[in-house]
C-alpha positions as CSV (number, residue, x, y, z in Angstrom):
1,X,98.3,-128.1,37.3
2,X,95.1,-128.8,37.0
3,X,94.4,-129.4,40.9
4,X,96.3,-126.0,41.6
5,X,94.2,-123.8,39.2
6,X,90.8,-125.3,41.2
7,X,92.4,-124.7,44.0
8,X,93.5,-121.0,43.5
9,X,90.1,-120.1,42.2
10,X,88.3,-121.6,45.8
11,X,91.2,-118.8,47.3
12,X,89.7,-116.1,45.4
13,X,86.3,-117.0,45.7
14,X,86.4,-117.1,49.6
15,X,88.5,-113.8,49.6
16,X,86.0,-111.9,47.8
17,X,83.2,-113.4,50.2
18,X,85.1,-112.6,52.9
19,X,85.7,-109.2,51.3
20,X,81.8,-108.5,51.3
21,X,81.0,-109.8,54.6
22,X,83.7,-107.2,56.1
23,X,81.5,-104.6,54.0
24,X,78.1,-105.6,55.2
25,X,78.8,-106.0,58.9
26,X,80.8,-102.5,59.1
27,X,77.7,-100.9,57.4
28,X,75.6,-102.6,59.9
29,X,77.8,-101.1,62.7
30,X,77.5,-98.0,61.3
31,X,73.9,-98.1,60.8
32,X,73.4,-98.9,64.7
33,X,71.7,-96.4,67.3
34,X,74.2,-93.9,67.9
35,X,76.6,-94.1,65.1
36,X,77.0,-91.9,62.1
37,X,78.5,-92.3,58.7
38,X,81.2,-89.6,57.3
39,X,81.0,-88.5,53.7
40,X,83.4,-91.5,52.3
41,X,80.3,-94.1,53.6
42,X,77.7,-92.4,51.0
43,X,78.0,-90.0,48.0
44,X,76.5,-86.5,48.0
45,X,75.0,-85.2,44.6
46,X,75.4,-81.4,45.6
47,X,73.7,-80.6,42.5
48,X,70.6,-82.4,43.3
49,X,70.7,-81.3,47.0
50,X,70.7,-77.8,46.0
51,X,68.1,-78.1,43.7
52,X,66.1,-80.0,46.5
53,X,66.7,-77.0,48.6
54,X,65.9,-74.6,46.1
55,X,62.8,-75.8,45.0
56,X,61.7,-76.0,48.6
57,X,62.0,-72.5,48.9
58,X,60.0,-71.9,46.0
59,X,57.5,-73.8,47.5
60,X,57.0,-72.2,50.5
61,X,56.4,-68.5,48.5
62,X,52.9,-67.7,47.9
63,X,52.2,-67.3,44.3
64,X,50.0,-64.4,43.5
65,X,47.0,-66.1,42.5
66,X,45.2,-65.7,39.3
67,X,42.3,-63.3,37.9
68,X,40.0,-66.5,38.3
69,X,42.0,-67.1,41.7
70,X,41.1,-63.9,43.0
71,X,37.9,-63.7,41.6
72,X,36.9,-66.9,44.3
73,X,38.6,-65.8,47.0
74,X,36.5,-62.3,47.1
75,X,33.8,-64.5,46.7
76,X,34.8,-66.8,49.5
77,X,35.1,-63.3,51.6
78,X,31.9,-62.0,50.8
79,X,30.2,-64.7,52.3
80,X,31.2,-63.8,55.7
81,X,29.0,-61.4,58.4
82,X,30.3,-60.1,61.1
83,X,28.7,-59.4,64.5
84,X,30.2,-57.7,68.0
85,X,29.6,-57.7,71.3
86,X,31.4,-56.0,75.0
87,X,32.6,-57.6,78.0
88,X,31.6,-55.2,81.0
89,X,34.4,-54.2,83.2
90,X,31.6,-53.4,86.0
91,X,28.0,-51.6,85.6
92,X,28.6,-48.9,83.4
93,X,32.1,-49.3,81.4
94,X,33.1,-51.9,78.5
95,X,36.6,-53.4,78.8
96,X,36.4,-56.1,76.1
97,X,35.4,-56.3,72.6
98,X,34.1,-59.7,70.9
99,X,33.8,-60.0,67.3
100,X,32.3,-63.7,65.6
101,X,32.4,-64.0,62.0
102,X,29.7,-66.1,60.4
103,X,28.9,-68.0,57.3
104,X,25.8,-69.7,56.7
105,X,24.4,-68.7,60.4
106,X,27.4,-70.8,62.1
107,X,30.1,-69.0,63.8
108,X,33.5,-69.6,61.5
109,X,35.6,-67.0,63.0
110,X,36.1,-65.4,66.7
111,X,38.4,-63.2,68.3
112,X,38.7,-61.3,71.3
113,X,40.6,-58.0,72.2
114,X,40.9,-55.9,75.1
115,X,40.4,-52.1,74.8
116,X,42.5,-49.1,75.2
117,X,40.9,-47.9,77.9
118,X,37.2,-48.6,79.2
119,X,34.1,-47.3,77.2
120,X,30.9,-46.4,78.6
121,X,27.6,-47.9,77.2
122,X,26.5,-44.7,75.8
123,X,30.1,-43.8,73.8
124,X,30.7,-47.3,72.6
125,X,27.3,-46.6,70.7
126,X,28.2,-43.6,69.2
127,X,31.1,-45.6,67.0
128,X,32.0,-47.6,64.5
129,X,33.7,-50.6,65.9
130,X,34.1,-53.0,62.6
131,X,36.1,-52.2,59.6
132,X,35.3,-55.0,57.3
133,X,35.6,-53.6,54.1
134,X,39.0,-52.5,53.3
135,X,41.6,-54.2,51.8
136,X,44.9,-53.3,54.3
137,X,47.5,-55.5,52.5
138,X,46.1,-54.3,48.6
139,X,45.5,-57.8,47.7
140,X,42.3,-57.2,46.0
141,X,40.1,-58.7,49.0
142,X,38.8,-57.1,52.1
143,X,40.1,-57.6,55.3
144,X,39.3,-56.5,58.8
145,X,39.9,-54.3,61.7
146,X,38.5,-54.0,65.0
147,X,38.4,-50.7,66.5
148,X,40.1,-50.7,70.0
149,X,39.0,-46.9,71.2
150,X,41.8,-44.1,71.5
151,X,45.1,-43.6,73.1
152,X,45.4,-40.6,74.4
153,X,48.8,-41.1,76.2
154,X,50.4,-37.6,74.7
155,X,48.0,-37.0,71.6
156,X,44.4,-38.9,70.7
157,X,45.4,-41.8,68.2
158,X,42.9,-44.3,67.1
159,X,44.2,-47.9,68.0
160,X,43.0,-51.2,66.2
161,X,43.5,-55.3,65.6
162,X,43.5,-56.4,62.3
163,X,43.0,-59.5,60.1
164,X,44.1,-60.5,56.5
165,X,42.4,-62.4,54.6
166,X,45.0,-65.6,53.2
167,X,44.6,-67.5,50.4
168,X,43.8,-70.1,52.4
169,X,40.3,-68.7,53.1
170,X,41.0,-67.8,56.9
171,X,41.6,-64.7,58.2
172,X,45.3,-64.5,60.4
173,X,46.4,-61.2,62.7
174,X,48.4,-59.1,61.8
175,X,50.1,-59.1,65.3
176,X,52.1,-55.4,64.6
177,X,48.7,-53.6,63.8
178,X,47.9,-53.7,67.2
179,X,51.3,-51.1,67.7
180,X,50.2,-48.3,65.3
181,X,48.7,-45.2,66.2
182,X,46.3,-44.2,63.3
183,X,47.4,-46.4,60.6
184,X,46.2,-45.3,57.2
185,X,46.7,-47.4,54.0
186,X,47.6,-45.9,50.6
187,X,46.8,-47.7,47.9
188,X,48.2,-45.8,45.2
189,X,51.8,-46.7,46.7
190,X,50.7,-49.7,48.4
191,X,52.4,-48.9,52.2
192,X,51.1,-48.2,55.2
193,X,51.4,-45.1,57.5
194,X,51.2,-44.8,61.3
195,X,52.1,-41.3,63.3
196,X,52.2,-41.0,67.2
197,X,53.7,-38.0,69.0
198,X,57.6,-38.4,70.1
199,X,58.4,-35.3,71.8
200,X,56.6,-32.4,73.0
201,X,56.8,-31.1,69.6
202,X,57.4,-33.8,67.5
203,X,55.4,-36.1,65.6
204,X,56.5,-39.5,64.4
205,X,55.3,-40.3,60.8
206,X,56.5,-44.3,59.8
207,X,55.8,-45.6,56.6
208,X,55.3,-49.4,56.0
209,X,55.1,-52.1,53.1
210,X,54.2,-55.7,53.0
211,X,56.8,-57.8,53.1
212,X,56.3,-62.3,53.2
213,X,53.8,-63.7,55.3
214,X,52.0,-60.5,55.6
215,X,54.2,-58.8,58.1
216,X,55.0,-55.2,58.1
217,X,58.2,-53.7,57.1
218,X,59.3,-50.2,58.4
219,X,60.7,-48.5,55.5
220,X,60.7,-44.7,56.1
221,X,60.6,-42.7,59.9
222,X,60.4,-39.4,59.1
223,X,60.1,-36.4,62.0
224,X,58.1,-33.2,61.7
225,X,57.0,-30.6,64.4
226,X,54.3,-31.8,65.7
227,X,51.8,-28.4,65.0
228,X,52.1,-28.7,61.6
């Protein structure tokens, strides 16, 4: 009796080592290049991967920043001077405008645009080509827009490039600017207005707001005659 109960515990005892050897090699199978493991291999807290995933998302939405936040990022802005200069097309017309950003004499900031059309010497003096005072996106610091002369494809509409300033102390284009035909910011209701002439006798008037990222949203298109 005694010889069959030692002998039925060795049984189980290599069973159950046998048992977890089967376990470990199949997991190293599975864990080889080009295998994958289906949802009985692992468990899946789905309440923990959603709030993983939710959190993330949080993350990636800029908080509006504090009085004190603000406060030093106007600061920040301040400290910036901006300079401009033209590429000539030939002799006597511009076709480029340059515009370098500096703080503490070094050049921190430079961008390049081409103009509407080309601008003589003697015009391009007569106008203000550097908007670096208003705030476009109503975030409590200035931004900046570069003047790019006048489309006069069916009416005369100014035309401009413009920067925000980010919370990350660098300025970053607002690539649609570049599309609007006399834009005009409201502050009072915080959107943006372009108009451009449509038809013969229509004008176009589209009304923006901020959305994330700082990218316009069109919210309103509204059609008058264009003599009014």
């Amino acid at each position: 009796m005694k010889r069959m109960t030692i002998v039925t515990i060795v049984v189980v005892a290599l069973v159950a080592i046998l048992f977890v050897g089967c376990k470990y090699i199949r997991g190293q199978i599975l864990d080889g290049p080009g295998m994958e493991r289906d949802s009985a291999d692992y468990s899946v807290n789905k309440d923990s991967d959603n709030l993983t995933r939710q959190e993330l998302t949080e993350d990636t939405i800029e908080a509006e920043p504090t009085d004190k936040e603000l406060e030093q990022y106007v600061k920040e802005r301040q400290q910036y001077r901006f300079e401009y200069q033209f590429i000539k097309a030939d002799d006597e017309d511009f076709s480029s405008i340059v515009v370098k950003g500096y703080k503490d004499d070094k050049v921190v900031f430079e961008c390049s645009h081409e103009l509407v059309a080309n601008v003589s010497a003697e015009t391009a003096a007569d106008n203000k080509w550097i908007n670096d005072t208003e705030d476009i996106n109503f975030d409590g610091i200035p931004d900046l827009q570069v003047f790019l002369w006048y489309d006069t494809r069916g009416q005369v509409a100014k035309m401009y490039a413009a920067y925000v300033w980010t919370h990350q102390n660098i300025f970053k284009e607002v690539e649609q600017w570049k599309d609007l035909c006399n834009p005009q910011i409201h502050p009072e209701s915080k959107t943006v207005t372009a108009n451009y002439r449509s038809d013969i006798n229509e004008r176009t008037l589209e009304t923006y707001k901020w959305g994330d990222d700082n990218k316009l949203e069109l919210i309103n298109t509204e059609k008058k005659n264009f003599f009014e």
